[in-house]
N, C-alpha and C positions, 0 to 999 in steps of 0.2 A: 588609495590602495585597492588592490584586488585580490581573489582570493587563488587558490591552485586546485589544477587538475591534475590527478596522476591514477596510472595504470597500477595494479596490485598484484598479486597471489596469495592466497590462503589454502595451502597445498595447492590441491586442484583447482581451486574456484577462483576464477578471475573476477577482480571488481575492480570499478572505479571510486577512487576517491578524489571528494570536494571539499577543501578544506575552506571556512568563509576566510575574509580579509583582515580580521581581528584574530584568526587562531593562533594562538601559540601552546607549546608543551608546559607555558609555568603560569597561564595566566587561566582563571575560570573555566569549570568544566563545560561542553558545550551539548547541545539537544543530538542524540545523532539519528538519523532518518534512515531505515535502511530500505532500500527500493528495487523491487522487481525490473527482470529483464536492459539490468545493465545502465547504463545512462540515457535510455531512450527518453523517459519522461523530462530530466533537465538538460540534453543536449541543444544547446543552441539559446537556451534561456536563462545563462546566469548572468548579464548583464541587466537582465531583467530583476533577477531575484537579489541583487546585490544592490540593485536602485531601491529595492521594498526594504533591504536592511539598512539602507542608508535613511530611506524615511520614516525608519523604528514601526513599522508596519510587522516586522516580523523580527523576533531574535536573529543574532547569528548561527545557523545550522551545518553539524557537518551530515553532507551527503552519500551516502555509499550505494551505487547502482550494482548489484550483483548480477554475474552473466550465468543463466541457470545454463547447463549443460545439456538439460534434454526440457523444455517447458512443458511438453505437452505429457511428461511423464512427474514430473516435480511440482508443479502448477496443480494438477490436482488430484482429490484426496481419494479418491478410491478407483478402479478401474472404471471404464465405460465405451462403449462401440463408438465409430468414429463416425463424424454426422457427413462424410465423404467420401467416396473412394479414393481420392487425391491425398488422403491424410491418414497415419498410422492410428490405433486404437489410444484413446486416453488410457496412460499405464499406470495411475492410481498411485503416484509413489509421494504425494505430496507431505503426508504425515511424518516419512523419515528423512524429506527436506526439511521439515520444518522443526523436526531436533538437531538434524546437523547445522541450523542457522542457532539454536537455541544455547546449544551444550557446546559447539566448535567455534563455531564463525563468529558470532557475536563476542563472546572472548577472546577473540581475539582483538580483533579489534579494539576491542573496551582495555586490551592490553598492551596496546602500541600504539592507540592515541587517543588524544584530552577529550575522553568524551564522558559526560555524565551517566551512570551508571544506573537511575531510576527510572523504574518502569514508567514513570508520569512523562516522561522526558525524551521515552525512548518510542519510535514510529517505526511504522511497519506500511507501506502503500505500494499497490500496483496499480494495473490497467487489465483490464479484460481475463485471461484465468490468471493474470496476477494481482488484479484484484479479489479475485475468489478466495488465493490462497492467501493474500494478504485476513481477510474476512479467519478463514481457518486458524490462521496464528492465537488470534484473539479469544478463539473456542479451544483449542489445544493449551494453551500457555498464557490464561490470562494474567499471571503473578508478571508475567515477566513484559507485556506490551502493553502499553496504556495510551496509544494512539494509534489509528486505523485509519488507512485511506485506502476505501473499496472503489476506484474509477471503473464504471462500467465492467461491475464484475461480472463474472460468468456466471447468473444465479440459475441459467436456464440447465445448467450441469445435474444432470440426473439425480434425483434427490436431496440438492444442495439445500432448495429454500426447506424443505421437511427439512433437512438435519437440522438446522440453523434453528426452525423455528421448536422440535421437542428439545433441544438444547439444555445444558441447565445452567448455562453462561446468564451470572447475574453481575448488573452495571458498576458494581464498584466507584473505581476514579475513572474509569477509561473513558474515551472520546471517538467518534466514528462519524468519518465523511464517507457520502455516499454520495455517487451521479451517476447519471445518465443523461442518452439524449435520447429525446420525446421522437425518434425517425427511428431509430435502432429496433433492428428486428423485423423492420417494415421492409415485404416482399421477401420474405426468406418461407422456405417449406418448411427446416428444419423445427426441431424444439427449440434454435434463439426465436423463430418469432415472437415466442414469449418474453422478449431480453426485460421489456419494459414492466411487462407486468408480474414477474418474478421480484426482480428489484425492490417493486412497491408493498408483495408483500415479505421482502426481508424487512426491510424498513418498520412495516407493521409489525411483524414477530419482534422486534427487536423493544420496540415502544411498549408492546403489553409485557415485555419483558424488566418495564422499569425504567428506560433510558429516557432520559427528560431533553428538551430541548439543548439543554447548553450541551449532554452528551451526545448528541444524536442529530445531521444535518444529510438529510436529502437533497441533492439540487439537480432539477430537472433540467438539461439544457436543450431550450426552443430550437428543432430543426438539425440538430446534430445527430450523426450518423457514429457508425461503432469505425473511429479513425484516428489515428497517432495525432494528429492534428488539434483534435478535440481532446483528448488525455492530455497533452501538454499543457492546455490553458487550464484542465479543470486538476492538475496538479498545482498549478499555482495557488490556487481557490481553496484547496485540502489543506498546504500547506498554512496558508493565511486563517482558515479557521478553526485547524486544531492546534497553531500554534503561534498565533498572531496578538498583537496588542488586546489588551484587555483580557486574555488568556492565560490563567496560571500553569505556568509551567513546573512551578517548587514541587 
């Protein structure tokens, strides 16, 4: 068996939906993951991800890729100058994305199909400023996200690692993956040249924050550059270890 791919609307907001191979409307609720900028991260890898549920490596999850309508104005949390003249200014509108996924979208959802309803169960991950705003979800709405996959977030984002770290986001149940790659940032003028060493100390902030090993997974990746390439494998990685065997999902 295999599972289904289909296109959506939620009003405006187009998403993809991934339904695994076991889903059905009357049989157990399922994890559902909901993921930045659309199906970038599992296009092309759910034969992949259907082999890991086939060898009980991973629950069955459903996937919902959201297509943000403007990223660089939804992705993140407050305004900021753009690090190009090729590129429009960051429009800081992330905060009131991240209620319309909270208070809209997500209910919906959770209202038109088998998806379990607890925040332990329920994921929030992107790549690059959708890992950032993935990160913000967690600091805005921690009642309601209890899994995080920050791939190569944008912590180089004008006062992101400060907010992050005066924060008063305490660990709870929640669980948070974090990457990078150990190249990223390397030969750039801008503030990413910092990509790396931003990251390390969200990371930090996060740990004196209380987050213990089983909450809390940094993974460096040797040689990897900030590339769709590299977010794809280190989604699979996020997946597998904030919601993989030996992993309580209840």
């Amino acid at each position: 068996m295999k599972g289904s791919l289909s296109e959506h609307k939620a009003g405006n907001r187009r998403f993809t939906l991934y339904l695994p191979p076991s889903y059905s409307a009357d049989s157990g609720e399922f994890p559902a993951v909901y993921v930045q900028d659309g199906h970038s991260l599992f296009h092309g890898q759910i034969e992949l991800l259907e082999s890991i549920f086939q060898q009980q490596r991973l629950p069955q999850l459903v996937l919902i890729g959201i297509e943000p309508e403007n990223r660089l104005y939804e992705y993140t949390p407050w305004p900021a100058a753009s690090l190009s003249d090729r590129f429009p200014d960051f429009g800081g509108m992330g905060y009131d994305y991240l209620s319309d996924m909270t208070n809209r979208f997500i209910p919906f959802i959770e209202e038109n199909w088998n998806v379990a309803r607890k925040p332990q169960t329920r994921g929030m991950i992107g790549a690059s400023l959708g890992g950032l705003i993935s990160m913000f979800a967690l600091l805005k709405y921690p009642s309601v996200f209890g899994k995080i996959g920050s791939i190569s977030g944008s912590y180089w984002y004008e006062n992101a690692a400060e907010t992050i770290h005066i924060s008063s986001l305490i660990p709870g149940t929640a669980r948070i993956f974090m990457s990078v790659g150990s190249e990223e940032g390397r030969g750039k003028q801008s503030i990413q040249r910092h990509m790396l060493k931003k990251t390390k100390q969200v990371h930090q902030s996060l740990k004196e924050k209380g987050f213990t090993e089983d909450q809390l997974c940094l993974s460096i990746e040797k040689g990897a550059v900030h590339h769709r390439k590299y977010f794809c494998k280190q989604f699979i990685t996020a997946l597998e270890w904030l919601y993989g065997k030996n992993r309580s999902i209840q």
